[in-house]
C-alpha positions, 0 to 999 in steps of 0.5 A, spaced: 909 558 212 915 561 215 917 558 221 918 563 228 925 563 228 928 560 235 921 557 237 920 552 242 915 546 241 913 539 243 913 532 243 908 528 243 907 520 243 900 519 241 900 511 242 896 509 247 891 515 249 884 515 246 882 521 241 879 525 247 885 525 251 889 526 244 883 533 243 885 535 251 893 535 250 893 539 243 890 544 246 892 544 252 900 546 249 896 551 245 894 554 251 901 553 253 904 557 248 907 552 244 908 554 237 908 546 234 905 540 236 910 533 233 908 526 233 911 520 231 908 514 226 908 509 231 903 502 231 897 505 234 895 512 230 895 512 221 900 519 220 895 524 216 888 522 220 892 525 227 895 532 224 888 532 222 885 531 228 889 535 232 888 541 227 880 540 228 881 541 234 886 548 235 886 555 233 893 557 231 898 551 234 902 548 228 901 541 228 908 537 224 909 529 223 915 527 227 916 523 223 911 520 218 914 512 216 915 513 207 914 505 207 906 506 210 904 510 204 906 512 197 908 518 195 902 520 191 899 519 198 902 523 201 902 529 197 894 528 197 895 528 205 899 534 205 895 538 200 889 536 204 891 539 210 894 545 207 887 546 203 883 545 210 889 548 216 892 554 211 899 554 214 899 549 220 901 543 218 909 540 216 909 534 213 916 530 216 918 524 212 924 519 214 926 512 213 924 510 220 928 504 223 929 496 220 925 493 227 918 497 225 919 497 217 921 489 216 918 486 223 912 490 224 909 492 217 912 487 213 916 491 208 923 489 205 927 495 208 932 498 203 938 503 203 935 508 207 939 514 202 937 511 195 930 510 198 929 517 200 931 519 194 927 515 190 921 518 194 921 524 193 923 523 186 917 520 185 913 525 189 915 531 184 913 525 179 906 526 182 905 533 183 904 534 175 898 530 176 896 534 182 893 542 183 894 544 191 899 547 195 904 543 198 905 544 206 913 545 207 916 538 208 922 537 213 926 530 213 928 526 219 936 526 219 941 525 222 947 523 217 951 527 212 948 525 206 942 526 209 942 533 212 945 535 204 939 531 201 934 536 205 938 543 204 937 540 196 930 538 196 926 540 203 925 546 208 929 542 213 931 537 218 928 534 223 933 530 227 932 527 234 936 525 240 941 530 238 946 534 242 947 541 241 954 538 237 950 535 233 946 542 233 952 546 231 955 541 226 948 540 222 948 547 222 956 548 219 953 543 212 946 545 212 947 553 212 943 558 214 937 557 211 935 550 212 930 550 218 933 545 223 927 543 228 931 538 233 928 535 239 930 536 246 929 531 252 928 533 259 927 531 266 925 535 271 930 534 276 936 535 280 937 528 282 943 525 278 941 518 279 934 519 278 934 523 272 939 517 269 936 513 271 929 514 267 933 517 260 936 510 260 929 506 261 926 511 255 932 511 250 933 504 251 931 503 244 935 508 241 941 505 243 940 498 238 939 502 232 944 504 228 942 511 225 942 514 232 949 511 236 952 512 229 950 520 230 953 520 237 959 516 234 959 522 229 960 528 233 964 526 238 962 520 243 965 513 243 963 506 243 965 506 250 959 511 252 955 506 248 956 501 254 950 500 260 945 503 258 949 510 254 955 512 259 953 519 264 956 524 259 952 520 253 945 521 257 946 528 260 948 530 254 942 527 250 937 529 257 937 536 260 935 534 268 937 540 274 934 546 275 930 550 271 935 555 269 940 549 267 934 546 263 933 553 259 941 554 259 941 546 255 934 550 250 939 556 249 945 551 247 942 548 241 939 555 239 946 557 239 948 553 235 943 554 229 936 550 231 931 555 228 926 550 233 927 546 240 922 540 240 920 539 248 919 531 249 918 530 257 922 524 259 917 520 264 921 519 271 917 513 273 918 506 271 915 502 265 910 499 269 909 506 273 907 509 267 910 508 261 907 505 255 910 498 252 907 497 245 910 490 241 917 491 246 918 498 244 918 502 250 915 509 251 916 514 256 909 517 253 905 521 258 906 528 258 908 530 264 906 537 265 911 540 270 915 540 265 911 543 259 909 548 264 915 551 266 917 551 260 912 554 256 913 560 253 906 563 256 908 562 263 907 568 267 
């Protein structure tokens, strides 16, 4: 597969929502124009039934994990997944792995959550261990990263990285370690107003989870933010550097500032500007802004007229 270089993509919490209405969206953002579909692995939907899902019913769209949890399968499961898809899909499915968060891994699925490094790696050794057992052809592989040792473990061993709730520094900085070659398929919050305070409002609601996990404050830490932005919720520098909102022009000028800086795909995830019970979803405690809000991907879709 080779991935359209300076793409844009959506981002899609499938959590919630029944098959069909999972069938309109896939194949409304092919309509769109959009050239990949990601999804995360959450509480509701098993990883590699959903790819193929959103395969069966879409012609061209890529579909892409976002990522899927390595504690929900072993690796010879995955690589049967992920040859599966590619034997069935030709060239429309990527596979992308991670180490999710403690708070899902230990509390929700009841696993021992390890030194996320040293468990990757050992993951992707014993998927090279498997592949001699097996004859199909891999779909490519990216990992969700953030760190350094992380992106260095991707350029080595994967087609790329996929981080999430990353700036253009982050951008720019990933793609300074990582080099030319790796894919860098960033995701890109957006809430389509020119009110400050309903705009901030709204991405504190939706990146309230983010704030108390490690991996993604010590990211903002790392390329440039302070404890303090961390206070309250994320300062407003924090949130607008992590939520595009304003007019279109400045929306689309935040797309092109990750591009700039290497991104070879920029992952629209639309940030809900109502309120939790206005129609966000709230599952086991963790809060989604998951409904898409169709304003904004069709403003930006790149079939728009």
């Amino acid at each position: 597969m080779t991935m359209p270089d300076k793409s844009l993509a959506a981002f899609l919490y499938p959590d919630g929502y029944s098959a069909s209405q999972l069938r309109d969206f896939v194949m409304r953002f092919e309509e769109l124009g959009y050239a990949a579909l990601w999804y995360p692995e959450v509480l509701v939907y098993e990883s590699f039934t959903l790819g193929g899902y959103l395969l069966s019913h879409s012609k061209n769209i890529t579909v892409a994990s976002g990522i899927a949890n390595i504690y929900a399968r072993d690796p010879m499961g995955v690589l049967q997944a992920s040859q599966g898809l590619e034997a069935m899909y030709p060239g429309r499915y990527i596979t992308g792995l991670g180490v999710s968060h403690k708070s899902i891994v230990t509390d929700v699925r009841g696993h021992a959550y390890g030194k996320p490094m040293a468990t990757l790696v050992k993951y992707l050794d014993d998927m090279d261990t498997c592949r001699q057992h097996l004859i199909g052809k891999d779909t490519p592989l990216v990992i969700g990263a953030l760190g350094p040792k992380m992106m260095e473990l991707a350029a080595r061993r994967t087609d790329g990285v996929h981080p999430f709730n990353s700036p253009p520094e982050h951008t720019r900085w990933a793609r300074d370690l990582l080099g030319p070659e790796p894919w860098i398929c960033t995701a890109q919050h957006v809430c389509n107003t020119t009110d400050a305070s309903v705009a901030r409002a709204a991405a504190r609601k939706a990146l309230e989870f983010y704030f108390v996990t490690p991996n993604h404050y010590n990211n903002w830490l790392r390329v440039g933010y302070t404890k303090d932005d961390l206070e309250n919720g994320g300062s407003d520098r924090l949130i607008d550097a992590l939520v595009a909102w304003g007019t279109e022009a400045q929306i689309r000028d935040r797309i092109q500032q990750h591009f700039d800086a290497g991104a070879t795909q920029v992952i629209i995830n639309s940030v809900n500007l109502q309120s939790i019970e206005g129609g966000g979803i709230n599952l086991g405690g963790f809060n989604y802004q998951s409904a898409p809000q169709w304003d904004v991907f069709e403003m930006l879709g790149p079939n728009k007229a």
